[in-house]
C-alpha positions as CSV (number, residue, x, y, z in Angstrom):
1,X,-125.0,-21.0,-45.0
2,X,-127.5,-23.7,-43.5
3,X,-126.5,-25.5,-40.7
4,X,-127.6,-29.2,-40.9
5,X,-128.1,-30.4,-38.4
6,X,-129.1,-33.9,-39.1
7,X,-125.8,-34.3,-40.8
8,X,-123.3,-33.0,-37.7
9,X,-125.6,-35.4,-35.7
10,X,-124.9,-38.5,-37.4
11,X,-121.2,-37.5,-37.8
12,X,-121.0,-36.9,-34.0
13,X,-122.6,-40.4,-33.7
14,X,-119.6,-41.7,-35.6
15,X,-116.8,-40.3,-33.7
16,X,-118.7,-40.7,-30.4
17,X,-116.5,-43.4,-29.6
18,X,-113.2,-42.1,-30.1
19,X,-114.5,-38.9,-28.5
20,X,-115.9,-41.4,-25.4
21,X,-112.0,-42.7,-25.2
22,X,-110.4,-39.6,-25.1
23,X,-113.1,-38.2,-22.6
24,X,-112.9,-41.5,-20.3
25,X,-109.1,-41.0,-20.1
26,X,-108.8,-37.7,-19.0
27,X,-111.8,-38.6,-16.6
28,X,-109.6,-41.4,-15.3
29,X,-106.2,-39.7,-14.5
30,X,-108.6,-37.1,-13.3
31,X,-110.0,-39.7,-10.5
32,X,-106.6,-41.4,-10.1
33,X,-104.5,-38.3,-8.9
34,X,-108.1,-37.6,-6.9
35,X,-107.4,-41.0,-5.0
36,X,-103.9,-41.3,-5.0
37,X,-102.5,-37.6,-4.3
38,X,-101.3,-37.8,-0.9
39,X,-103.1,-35.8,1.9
40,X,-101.6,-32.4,3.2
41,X,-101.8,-30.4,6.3
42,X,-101.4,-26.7,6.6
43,X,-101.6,-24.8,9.7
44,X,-99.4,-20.8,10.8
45,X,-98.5,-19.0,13.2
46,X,-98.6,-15.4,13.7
47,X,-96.1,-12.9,15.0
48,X,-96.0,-9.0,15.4
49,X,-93.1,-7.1,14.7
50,X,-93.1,-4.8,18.2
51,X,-91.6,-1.2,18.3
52,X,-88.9,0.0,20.9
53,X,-90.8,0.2,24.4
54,X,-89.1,3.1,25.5
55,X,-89.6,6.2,24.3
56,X,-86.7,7.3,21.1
57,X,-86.2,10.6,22.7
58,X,-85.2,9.5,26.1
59,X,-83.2,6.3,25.1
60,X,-82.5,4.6,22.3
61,X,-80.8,1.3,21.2
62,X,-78.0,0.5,19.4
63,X,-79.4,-1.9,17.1
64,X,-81.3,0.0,14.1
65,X,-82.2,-2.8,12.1
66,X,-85.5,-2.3,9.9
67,X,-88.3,-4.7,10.8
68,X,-88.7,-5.9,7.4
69,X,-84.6,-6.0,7.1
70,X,-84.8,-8.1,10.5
71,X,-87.2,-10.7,8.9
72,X,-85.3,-11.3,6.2
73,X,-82.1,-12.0,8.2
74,X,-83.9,-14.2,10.4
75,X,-85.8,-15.8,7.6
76,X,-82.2,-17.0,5.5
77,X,-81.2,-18.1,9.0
78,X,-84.0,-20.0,9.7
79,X,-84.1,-21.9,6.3
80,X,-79.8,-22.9,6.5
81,X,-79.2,-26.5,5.4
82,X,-78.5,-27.4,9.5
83,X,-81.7,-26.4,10.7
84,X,-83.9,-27.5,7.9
85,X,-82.1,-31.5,8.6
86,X,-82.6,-31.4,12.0
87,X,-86.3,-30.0,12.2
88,X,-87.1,-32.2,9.6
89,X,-84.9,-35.8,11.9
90,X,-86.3,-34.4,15.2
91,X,-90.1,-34.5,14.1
92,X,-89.5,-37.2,11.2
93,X,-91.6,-35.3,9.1
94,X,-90.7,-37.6,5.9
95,X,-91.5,-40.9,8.0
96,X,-89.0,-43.3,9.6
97,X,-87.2,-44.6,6.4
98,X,-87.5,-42.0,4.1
99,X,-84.6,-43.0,1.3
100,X,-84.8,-39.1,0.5
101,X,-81.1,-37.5,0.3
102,X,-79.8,-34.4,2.4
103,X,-80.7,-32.4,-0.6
104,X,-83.9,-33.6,-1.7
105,X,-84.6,-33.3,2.2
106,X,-84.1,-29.3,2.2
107,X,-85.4,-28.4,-1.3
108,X,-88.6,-30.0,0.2
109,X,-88.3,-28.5,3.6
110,X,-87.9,-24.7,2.1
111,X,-90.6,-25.7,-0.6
112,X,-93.5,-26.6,2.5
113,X,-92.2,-23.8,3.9
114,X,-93.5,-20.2,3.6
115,X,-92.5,-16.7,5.7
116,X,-94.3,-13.4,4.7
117,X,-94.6,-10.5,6.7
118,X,-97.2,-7.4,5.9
119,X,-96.4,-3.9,7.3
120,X,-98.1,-0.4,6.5
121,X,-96.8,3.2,6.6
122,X,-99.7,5.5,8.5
123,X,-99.3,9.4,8.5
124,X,-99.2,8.3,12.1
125,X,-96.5,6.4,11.6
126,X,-94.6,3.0,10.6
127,X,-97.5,0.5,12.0
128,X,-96.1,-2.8,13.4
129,X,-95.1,-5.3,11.0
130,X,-97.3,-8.7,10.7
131,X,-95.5,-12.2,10.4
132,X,-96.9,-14.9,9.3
133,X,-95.1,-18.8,9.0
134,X,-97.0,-21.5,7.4
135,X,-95.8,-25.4,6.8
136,X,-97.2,-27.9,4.6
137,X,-96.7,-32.1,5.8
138,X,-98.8,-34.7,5.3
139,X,-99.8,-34.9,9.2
140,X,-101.4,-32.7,11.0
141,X,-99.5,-32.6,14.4
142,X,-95.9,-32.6,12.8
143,X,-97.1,-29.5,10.8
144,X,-98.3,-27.8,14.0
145,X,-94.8,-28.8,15.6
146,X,-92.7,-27.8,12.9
147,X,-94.5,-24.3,12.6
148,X,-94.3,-23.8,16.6
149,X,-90.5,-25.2,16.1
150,X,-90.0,-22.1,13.7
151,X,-91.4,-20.0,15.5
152,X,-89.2,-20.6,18.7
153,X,-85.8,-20.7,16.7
154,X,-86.8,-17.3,14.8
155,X,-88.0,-16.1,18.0
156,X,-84.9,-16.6,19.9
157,X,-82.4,-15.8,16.7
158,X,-84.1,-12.5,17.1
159,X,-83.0,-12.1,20.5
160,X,-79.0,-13.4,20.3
161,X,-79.0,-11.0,16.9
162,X,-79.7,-8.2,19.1
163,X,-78.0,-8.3,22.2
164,X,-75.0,-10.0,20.3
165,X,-74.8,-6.5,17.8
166,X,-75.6,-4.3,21.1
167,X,-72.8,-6.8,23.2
168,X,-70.8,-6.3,20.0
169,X,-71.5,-2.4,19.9
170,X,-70.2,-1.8,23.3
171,X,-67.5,-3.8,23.1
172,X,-66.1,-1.8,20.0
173,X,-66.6,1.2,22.2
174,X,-64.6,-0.1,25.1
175,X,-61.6,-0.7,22.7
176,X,-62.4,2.6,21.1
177,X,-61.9,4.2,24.8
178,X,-59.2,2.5,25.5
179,X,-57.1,3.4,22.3
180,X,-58.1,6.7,22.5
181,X,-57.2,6.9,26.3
182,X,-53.7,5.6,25.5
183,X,-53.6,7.8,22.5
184,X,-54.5,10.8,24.1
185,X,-51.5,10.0,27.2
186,X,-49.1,9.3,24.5
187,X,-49.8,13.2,23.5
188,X,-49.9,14.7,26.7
189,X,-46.4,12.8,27.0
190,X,-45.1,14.3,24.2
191,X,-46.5,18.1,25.0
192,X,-44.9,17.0,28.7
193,X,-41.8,16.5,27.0
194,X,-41.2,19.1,24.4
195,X,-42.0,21.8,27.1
196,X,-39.7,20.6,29.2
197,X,-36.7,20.2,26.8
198,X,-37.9,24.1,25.3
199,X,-38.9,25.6,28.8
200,X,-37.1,28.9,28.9
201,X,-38.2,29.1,25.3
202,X,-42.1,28.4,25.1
203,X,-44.7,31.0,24.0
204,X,-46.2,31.3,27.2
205,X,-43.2,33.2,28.7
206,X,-42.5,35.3,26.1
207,X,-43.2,38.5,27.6
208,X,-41.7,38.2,30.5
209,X,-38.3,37.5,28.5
210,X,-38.6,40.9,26.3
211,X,-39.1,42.7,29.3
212,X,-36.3,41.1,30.6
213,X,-34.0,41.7,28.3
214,X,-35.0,45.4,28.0
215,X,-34.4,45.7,31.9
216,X,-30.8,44.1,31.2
217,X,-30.1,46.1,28.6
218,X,-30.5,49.4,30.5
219,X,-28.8,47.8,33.3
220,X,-25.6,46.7,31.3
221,X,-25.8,50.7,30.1
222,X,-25.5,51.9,33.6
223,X,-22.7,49.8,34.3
224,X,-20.8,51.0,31.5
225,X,-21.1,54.4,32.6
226,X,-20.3,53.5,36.2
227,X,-17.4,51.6,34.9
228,X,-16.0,54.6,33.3
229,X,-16.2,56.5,35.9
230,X,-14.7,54.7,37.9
231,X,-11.7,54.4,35.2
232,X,-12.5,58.7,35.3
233,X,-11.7,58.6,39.1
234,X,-8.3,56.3,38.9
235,X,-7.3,58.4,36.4
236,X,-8.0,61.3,38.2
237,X,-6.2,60.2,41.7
238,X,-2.9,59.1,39.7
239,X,-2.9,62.7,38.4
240,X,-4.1,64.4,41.6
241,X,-0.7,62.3,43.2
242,X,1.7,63.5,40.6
243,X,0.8,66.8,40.8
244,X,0.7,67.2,44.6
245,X,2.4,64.2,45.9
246,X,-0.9,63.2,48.1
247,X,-3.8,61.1,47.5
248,X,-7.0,62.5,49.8
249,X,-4.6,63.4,52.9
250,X,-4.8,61.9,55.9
251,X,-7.7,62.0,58.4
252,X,-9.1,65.3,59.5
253,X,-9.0,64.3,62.7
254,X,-5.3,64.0,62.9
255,X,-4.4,67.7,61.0
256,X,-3.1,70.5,61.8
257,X,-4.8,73.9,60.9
258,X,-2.0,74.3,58.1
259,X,-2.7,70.8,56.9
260,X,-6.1,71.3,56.6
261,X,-5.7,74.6,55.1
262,X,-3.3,72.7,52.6
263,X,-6.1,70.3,51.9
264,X,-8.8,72.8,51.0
265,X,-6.2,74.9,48.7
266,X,-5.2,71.9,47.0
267,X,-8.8,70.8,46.4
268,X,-9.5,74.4,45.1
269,X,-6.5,73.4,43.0
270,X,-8.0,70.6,41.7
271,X,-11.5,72.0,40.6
272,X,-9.8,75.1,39.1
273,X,-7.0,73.3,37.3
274,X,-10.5,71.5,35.5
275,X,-11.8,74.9,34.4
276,X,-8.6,76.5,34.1
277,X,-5.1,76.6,32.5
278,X,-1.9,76.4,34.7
279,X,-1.0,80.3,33.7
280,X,-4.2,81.5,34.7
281,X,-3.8,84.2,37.4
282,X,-5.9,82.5,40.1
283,X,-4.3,78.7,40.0
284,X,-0.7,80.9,40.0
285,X,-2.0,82.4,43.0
286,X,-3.8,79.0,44.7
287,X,0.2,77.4,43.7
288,X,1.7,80.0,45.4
289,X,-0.6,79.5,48.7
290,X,0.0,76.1,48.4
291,X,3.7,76.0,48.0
292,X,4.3,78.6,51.2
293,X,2.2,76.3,53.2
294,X,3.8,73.4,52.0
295,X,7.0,75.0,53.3
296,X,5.4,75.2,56.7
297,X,4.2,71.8,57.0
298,X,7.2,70.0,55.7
299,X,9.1,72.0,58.0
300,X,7.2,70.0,61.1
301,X,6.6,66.6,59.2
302,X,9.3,64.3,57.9
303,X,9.5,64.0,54.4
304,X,10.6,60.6,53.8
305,X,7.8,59.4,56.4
306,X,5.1,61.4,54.6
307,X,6.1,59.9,51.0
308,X,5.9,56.4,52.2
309,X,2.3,57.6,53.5
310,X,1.0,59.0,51.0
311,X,2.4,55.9,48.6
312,X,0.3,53.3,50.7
313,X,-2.8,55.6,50.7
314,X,-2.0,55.4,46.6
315,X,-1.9,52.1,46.3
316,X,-4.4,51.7,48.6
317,X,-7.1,53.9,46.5
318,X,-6.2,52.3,43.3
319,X,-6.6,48.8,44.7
320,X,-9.8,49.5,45.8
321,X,-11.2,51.4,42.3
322,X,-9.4,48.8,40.0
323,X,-11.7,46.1,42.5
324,X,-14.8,48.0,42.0
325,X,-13.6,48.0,38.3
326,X,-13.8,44.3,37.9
327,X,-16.7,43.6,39.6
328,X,-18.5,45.4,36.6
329,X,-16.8,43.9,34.4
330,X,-18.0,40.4,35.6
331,X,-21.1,41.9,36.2
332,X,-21.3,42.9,32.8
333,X,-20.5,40.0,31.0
334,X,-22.8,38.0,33.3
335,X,-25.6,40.4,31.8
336,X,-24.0,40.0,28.6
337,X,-24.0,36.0,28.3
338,X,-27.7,36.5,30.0
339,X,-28.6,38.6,27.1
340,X,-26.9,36.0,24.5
341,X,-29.2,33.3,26.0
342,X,-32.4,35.6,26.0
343,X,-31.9,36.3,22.6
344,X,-31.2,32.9,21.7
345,X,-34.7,32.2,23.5
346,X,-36.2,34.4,22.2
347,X,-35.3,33.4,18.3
348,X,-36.4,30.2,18.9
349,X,-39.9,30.6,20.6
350,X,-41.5,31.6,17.3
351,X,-40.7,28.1,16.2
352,X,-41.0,26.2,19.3
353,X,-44.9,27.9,19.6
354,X,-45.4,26.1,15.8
355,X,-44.2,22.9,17.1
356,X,-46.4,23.2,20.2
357,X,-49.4,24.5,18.1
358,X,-49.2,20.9,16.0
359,X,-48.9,18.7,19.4
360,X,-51.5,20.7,20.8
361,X,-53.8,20.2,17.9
362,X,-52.9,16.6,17.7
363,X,-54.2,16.6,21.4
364,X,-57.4,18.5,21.0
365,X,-58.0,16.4,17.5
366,X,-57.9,13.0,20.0
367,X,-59.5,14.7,22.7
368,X,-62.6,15.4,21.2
369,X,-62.4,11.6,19.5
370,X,-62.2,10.8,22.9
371,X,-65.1,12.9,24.3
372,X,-67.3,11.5,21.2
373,X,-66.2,7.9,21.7
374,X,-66.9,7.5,25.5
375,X,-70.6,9.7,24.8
376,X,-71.3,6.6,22.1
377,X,-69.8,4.2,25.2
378,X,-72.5,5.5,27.1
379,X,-74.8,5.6,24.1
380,X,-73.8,1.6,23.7
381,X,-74.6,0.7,27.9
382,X,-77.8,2.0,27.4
383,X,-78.8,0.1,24.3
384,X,-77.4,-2.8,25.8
385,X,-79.1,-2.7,28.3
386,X,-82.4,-2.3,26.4
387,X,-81.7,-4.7,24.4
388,X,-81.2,-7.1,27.2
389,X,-84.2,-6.4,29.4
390,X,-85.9,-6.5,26.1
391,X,-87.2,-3.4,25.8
392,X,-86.4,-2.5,22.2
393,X,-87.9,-3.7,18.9
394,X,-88.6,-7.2,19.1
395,X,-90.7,-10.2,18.0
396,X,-93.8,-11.1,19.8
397,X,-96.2,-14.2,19.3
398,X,-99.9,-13.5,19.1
399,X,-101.2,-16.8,17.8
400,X,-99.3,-20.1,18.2
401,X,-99.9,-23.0,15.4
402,X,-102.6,-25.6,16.2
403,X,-102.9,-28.8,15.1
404,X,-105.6,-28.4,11.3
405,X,-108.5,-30.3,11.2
406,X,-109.0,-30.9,7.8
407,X,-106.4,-31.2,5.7
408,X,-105.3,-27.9,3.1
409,X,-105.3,-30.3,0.0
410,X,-106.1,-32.2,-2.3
411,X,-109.3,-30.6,-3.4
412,X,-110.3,-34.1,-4.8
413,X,-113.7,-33.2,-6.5
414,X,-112.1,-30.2,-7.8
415,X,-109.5,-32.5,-9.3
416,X,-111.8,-35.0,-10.6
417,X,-113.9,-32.5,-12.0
418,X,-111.2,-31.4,-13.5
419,X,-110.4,-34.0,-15.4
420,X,-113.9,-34.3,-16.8
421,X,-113.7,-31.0,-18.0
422,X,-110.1,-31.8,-19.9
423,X,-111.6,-34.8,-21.4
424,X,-114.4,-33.0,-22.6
425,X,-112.7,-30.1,-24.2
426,X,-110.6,-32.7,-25.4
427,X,-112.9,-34.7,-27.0
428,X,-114.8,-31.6,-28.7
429,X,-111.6,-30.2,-30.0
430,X,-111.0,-33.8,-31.3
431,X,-114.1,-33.3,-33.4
432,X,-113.4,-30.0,-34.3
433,X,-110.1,-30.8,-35.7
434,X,-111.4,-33.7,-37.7
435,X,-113.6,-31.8,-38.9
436,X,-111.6,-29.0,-40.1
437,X,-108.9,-31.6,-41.5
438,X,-111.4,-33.6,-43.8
439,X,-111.5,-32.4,-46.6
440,X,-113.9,-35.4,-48.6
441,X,-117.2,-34.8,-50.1
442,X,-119.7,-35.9,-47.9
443,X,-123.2,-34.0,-49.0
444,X,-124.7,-32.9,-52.3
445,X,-124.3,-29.3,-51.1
446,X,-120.4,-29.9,-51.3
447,X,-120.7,-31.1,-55.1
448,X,-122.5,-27.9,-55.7
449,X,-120.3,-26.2,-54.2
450,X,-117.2,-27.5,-55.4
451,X,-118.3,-28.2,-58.9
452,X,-121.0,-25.4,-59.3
453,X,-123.4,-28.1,-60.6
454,X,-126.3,-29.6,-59.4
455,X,-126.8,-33.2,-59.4
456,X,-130.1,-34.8,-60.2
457,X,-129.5,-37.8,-57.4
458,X,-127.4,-38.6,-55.3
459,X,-126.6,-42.2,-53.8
460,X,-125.2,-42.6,-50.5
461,X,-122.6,-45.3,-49.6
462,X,-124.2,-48.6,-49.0
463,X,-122.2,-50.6,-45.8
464,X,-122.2,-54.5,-45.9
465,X,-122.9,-56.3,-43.5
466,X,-119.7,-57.7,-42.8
467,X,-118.6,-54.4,-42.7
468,X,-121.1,-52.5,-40.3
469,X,-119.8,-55.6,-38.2
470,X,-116.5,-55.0,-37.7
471,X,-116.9,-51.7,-37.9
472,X,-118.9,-51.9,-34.3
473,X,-116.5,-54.7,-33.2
474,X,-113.3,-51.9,-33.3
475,X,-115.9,-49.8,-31.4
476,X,-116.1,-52.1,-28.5
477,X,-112.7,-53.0,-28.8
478,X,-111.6,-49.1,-28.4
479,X,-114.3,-49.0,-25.4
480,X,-112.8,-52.1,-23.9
481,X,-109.5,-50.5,-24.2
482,X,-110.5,-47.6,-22.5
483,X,-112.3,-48.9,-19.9
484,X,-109.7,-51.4,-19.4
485,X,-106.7,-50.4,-20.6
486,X,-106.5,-47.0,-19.4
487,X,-106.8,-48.1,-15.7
488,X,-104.3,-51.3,-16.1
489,X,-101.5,-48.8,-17.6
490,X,-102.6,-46.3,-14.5
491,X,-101.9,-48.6,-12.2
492,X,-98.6,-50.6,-14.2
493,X,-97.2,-47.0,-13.9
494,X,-98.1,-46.3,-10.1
495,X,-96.6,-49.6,-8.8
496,X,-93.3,-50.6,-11.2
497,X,-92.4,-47.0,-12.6
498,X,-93.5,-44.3,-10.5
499,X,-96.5,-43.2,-7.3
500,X,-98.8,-41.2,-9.8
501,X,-98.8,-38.3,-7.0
502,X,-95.2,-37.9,-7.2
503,X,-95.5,-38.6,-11.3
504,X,-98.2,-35.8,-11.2
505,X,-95.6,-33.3,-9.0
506,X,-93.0,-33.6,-11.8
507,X,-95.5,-32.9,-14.4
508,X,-96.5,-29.8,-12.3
509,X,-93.2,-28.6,-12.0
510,X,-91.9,-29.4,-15.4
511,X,-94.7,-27.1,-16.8
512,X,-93.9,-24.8,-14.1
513,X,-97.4,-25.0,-12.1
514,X,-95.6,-26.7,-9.0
């Protein structure tokens, strides 16, 4: 297909104006926002996320808070409704009588604003994390101030949130301590008191209360048998006195040869009548002995005398085995009831040592709390104090905000420029889509083409006069327009509807490039 040339030409000729209107208004917005966009200052400052100053090994602080979780508190603390007012009352940064509400106020205030930190992770090791806080304002020295304003409140919030979780830290531990402390006497109470209300039957003693009883046992058993042989002996004496009338005799002292004689046959008696029956030929022969010396002696001893004697010596005897016998008796039953309460003891210490067992455990389980909670108490006074004496992770400035120079925006030629270069691809896709939406014949090659025939002649349309006329008038008119129009509506916007800066911001917003 041939381009012509010639043709395109003299069509561009005639849309040139329209073309010229669009161009000229996009070129005029372009140079209004330009002049009318308000100037804007930008200035930072720069902090550096510092590491503990004391080595981790040898002391560390209570407050473990990441650096880049620390900038993010401080940042949503820093941008609260309160402090974004009264930054932005103390250094007027929307002029003395701004009409803007509370609301427009911070949405502005967080909008100018702008935190970012940068950290990197080494094989050496987390590297210190980079802050940097930029503001945007329209003059140079409140952006400075309100930077260096930000700085000092972060700066400061940084500090308070780190001795007020170390301050808050120890304090928990102190109460911790404290309950535990209480705690742990309570137990010891109770331990106190249970031992005392099962002393003879604790665990501890429970030896020495077998053995015990095994000692009484074999000492109740030899008491018995004394006992009974003592009951042996009375037995004995009342039959000794029946059978011979005497008890022991009287005192050696005091006898005769024949009464002693009489005593030693009658003890002979004794021992053989034991062994022996009474028709055996040697107690016939000892009662024979005795009864011819019996003779003899009661022939020089008065009989009614020596009765009476040998009564009280009886009586006498008796009393003094039947006093031996009760004594064992008590004693017995005192080893008896002994034994009762020893067994009773004993029964009960398997069950008593449980019951200590679970106070005992209860003990060591708040003992060791308690050992844990005061080494974190200690743990706590350290971090403290490193938090205090600020030797711990904290938030150092390395460059202050200064007052800019130059302001950050507008780019003004950029803008204009800009708006040029809308215009002009404006204007060209203006021609291209009149082009592509005419569909008229214009040129002999479209009657061949559309028809498949080719004309001899062709005659082009002849304009009047009058026509070519008015036809150049609505060209100057439309030129007029632009030239004139365009800026009058500019400025009829800027003064009774809305400052083509803030027009321009909504605009930006609305399509999301704000």
């Amino acid at each position: 297909m041939n381009f012509d040339l010639k043709f395109y030409w003299k069509l561009l000729l005639r849309r040139l104006p329209a073309m010229t209107m669009l161009f000229l208004l996009c070129t005029g917005v372009g140079l209004a926002l330009a002049l009318r966009l308000p100037t804007t200052y930008q200035t930072q400052a720069r902090l550096l996320v510092q590491g503990p100053q004391i080595d981790q090994s040898l002391a560390s602080s209570t407050v473990t808070t990441s650096a880049s979780e620390e900038i993010t508190i401080l940042r949503q603390q820093l941008l609260t409704r309160a402090n974004l007012i009264e930054i932005a009352n103390d250094f007027r940064v929307f002029g003395r009588g701004s009409n803007m509400t509370p609301d427009e106020i911070v949405a502005t205030m967080r909008e100018a604003t702008n935190i970012r930190s940068q950290g990197s992770t080494r094989r050496s090791g987390p590297q210190p994390t980079l802050v940097t806080i930029s503001f945007t304002a329209r003059d140079a020295r409140i952006t400075a101030d309100v930077v260096n304003e930000y700085v000092t409140r972060l700066t400061n919030a940084s500090v308070t949130n780190r001795t007020s979780r170390a301050e808050d830290t120890l304090d928990f531990f102190e109460q911790e301590v404290n309950r535990l402390s209480n705690e742990l006497d309570l137990r010891s109470a109770k331990i106190s008191q249970f031992q005392g209300q099962n002393a003879g039957a604790l665990p501890d003693n429970q030896n020495y209360r077998l053995g015990r009883q095994s000692l009484l046992q074999e000492r109740v058993s030899s008491v018995v048998r004394e006992r009974d042989g003592l009951i042996e002996q009375r037995a004995r004496v009342i039959q000794v006195f029946e059978a011979t009338g005497t008890v022991g005799g009287r005192a050696q002292a005091n006898l005769s040869p024949e009464e002693r004689e009489l005593q030693k046959l009658q003890a002979e008696l004794d021992n053989a009548l034991t062994v022996y029956s009474d028709a055996n030929p040697r107690v016939v022969a000892l009662k024979a002995r005795i009864g011819r010396l019996q003779q003899q002696v009661g022939s020089s001893i008065d009989p009614n005398a020596q009765a009476e004697s040998n009564n009280a010596l009886l009586n006498l005897t008796l009393a003094e085995i039947d006093s031996r016998i009760e004594g064992l008796n008590t004693e017995i039953g005192d080893i008896e009831s002994e034994l009762d309460r020893l067994e009773e003891q004993i029964s009960q210490t398997p069950l008593n040592a449980i019951a200590l067992q679970s106070l005992q455990r209860d003990y060591e389980n708040v003992r060791a709390q308690y050992d844990g909670a005061v080494a974190r108490l200690s743990q706590a006074s350290v971090g403290e104090r490193i938090e205090l004496t600020a030797r711990g992770q904290r938030i150092a400035l390395i460059e202050p905000a200064s007052v800019p120079n130059s302001p950050a925006s507008p780019n003004r030629p950029l803008i204009a420029a800009s708006g040029a270069a809308i215009g002009l691809g404006l204007a060209g896709a203006l021609f291209v889509l009149l082009e592509l939406l005419n569909r008229s014949v214009r040129r002999p090659a479209e009657i061949i083409k559309g028809l498949g025939i080719t004309p001899l002649a062709t005659v082009p349309y002849i304009e009047s006069k009058s026509r070519r006329f008015l036809r150049r008038m609505a060209r100057v008119a439309a030129m007029l327009v632009v030239l004139i129009g365009v800026p009058a509506a500019l400025w009829a916007v800027d003064q009774y509807y809305l400052p083509l800066d803030l027009l321009a911001e909504r605009i930006l917003d609305r399509v999301g490039l704000g």
